[in-house]
N, C-alpha and C positions, 0 to 999 in steps of 0.2 A: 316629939313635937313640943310639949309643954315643959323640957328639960329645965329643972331648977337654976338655971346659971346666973351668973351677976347680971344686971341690967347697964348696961350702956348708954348716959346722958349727952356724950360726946355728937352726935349727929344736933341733938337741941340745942348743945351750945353754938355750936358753928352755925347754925338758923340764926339765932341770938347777936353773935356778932355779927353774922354778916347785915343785920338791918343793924348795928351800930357803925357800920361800916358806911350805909347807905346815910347816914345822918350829918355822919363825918361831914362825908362828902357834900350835902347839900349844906350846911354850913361854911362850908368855905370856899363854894361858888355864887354865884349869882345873891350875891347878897345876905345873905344868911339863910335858918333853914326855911324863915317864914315865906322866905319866896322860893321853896320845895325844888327838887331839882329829880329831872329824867331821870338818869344817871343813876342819883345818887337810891331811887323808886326800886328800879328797874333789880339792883346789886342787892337792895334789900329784900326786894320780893324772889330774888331767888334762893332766900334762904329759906325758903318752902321747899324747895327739892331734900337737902338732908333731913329736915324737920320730918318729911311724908316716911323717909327712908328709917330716921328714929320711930316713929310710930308703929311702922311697917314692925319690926325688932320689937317691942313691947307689943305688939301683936302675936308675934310666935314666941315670943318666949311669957306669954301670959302674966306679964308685968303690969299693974296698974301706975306705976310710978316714973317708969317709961316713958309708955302711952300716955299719961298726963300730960307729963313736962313737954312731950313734944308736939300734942294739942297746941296749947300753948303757944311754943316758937312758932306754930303756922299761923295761928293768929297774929302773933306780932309782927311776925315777917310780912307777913302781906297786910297787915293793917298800915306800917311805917311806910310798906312799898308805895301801898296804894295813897297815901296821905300825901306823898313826896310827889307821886307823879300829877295827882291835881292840881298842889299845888306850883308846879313847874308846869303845866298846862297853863293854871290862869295868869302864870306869872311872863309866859311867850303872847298870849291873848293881849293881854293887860299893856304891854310893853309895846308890840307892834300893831294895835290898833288904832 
């Protein structure tokens, strides 16, 4: 269970990029990022799926460094997600009201 093996970052990064992915995107839709886009939320915040699956991995393999780093990409993955989708929310409000 607690097998000394290398620790695997690779799940964090792809969390990581993928909310730079999501950023991408809402900057070179709808106006830039400050008017946050679905889409670009939505791509981001699913960088929480590998992020939980790195964590998960530094769980069994009893890794603190792991387990940090992909704290972390869950935080930022759904911090970006969610940042993006409000403001792609206020920015369809804002627009068609």
């Amino acid at each position: 269970m607690g097998d000394p093996v290398p620790d695997s970052k690779t799940p964090a990064l792809a969390a990581i990029g993928l909310a730079v992915i999501g950023i991408v995107i809402a900057a070179l839709t709808n106006g830039g990022v400050t008017h946050g886009s679905i889409l670009g939320g939505v791509i981001a915040a699913i960088g929480a799926i590998p992020a939980c699956y790195g964590m998960w991995k530094g769980i069994q393999q009893e890794t603190q460094g792991t387990l940090a780093i992909s704290v972390g990409a869950i935080l930022v993955a759904l911090g970006v997600g969610g940042i993006l989708i409000v403001l792609g929310l206020v920015n369809v409000v804002r627009t068609h009201a």
